[in-house]
C-alpha positions in Angstrom: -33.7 33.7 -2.0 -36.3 31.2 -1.2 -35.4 29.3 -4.1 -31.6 29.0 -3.5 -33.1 28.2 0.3 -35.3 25.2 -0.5 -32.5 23.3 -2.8 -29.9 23.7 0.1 -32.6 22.5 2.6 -33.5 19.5 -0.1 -29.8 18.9 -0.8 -29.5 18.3 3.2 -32.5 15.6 3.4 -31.0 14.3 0.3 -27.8 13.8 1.9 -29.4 12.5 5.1 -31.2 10.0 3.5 -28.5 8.6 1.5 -25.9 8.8 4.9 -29.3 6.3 6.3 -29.6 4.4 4.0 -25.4 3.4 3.7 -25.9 2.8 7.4 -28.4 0.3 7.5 -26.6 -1.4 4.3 -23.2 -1.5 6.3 -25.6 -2.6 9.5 -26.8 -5.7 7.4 -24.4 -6.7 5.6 -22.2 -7.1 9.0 -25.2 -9.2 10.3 -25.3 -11.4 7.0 -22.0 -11.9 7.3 -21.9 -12.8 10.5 -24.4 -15.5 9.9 -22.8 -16.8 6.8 -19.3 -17.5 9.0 -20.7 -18.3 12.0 -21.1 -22.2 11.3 -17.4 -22.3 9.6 -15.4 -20.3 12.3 -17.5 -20.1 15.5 -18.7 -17.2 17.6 -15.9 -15.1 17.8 -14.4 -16.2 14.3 -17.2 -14.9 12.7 -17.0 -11.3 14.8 -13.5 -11.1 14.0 -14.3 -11.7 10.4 -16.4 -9.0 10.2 -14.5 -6.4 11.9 -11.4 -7.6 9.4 -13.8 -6.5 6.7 -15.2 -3.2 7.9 -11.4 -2.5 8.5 -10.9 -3.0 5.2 -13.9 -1.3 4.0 -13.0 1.9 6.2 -9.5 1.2 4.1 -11.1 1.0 0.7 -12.7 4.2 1.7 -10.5 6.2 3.0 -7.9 5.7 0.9 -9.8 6.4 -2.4 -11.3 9.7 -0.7 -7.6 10.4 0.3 -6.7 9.9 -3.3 -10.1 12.1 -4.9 -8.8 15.0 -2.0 -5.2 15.2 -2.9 -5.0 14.0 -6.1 -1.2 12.8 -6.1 1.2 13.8 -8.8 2.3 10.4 -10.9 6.1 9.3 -9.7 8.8 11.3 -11.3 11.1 10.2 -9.3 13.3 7.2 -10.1 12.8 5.1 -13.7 10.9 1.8 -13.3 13.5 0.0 -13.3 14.8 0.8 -10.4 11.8 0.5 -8.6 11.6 -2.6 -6.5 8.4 -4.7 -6.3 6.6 -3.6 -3.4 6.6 0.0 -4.8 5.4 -1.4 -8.0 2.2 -2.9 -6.1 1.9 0.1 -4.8 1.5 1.6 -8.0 -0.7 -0.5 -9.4 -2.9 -0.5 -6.0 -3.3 3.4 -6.3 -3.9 2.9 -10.0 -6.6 0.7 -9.6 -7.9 0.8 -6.3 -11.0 -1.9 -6.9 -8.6 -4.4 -8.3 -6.7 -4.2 -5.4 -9.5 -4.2 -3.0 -10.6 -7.3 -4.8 -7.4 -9.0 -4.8 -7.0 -8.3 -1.2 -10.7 -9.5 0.3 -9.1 -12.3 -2.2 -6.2 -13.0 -0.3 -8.0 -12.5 3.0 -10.5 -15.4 2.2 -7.5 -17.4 1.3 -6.0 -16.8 4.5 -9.1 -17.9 6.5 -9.5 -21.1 4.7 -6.3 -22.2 4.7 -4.6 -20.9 7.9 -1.1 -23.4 7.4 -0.3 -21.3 3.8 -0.7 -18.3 5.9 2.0 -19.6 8.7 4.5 -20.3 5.9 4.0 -17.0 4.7 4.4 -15.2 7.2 7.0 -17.2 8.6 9.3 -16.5 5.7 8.4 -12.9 5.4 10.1 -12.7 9.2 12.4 -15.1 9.7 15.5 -13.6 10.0 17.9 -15.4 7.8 17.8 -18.3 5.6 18.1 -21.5 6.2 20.7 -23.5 4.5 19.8 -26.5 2.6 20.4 -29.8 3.4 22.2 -31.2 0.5 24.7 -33.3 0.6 
């Protein structure tokens, strides 16, 4: 009894440790990002910077946990040819989680450094209707 007492009560410190330790990670890697972004974006640039990317960490995290939990059956649903493409990304983002983490810290950078791409973007993902071409 003892025993089976003493690896419970060692698995807990364990634990506690590790839980520590990821804090003061996630603690410093916020500061040294802060400090890299500060000259490029300012003040509050930077702080917003690093909020976007605990955001996306908590994410990260939380979906792959969600995913290791439930363990979702593939789709049996409709063939893949009838899917359309945002369900395909969806796919492959469950699929391959770290790829699409990657691919979206990717596309976050992107956005930051060149802020006009990301108006036209977003711009023609919400404008209402198309415009017709000026040919003549």
């Amino acid at each position: 009894m003892k025993a089976i007492l003493r690896k419970i009560i060692v698995a807990l410190i364990g634990a506690a440790v590790l839980a520590a330790s990821a804090g003061v990670l996630v603690v410093a890697l916020a500061m040294a990002l802060y400090a890299l972004l500060r000259p490029y974006l300012g003040a509050a640039g930077a702080a917003a910077a690093v909020v976007l990317a605990a955001a996306v960490l908590m994410a990260i995290v939380g979906l792959v946990l969600e995913r290791w939990i439930l363990k979702p059956s593939r789709h049996k649903g409709k063939p893949e040819d009838e899917q359309d493409l945002l369900q395909k990304l969806i796919g492959m983002a469950q699929e391959r989680p770290m790829i699409a983490a990657g691919a979206l810290i990717g596309a976050i950078f992107l956005a930051i450094r060149n802020p006009a791409l990301t108006a036209v973007v977003v711009k023609a993902f919400f404008d209402p209707k198309p415009r017709p071409s000026k040919k003549a």
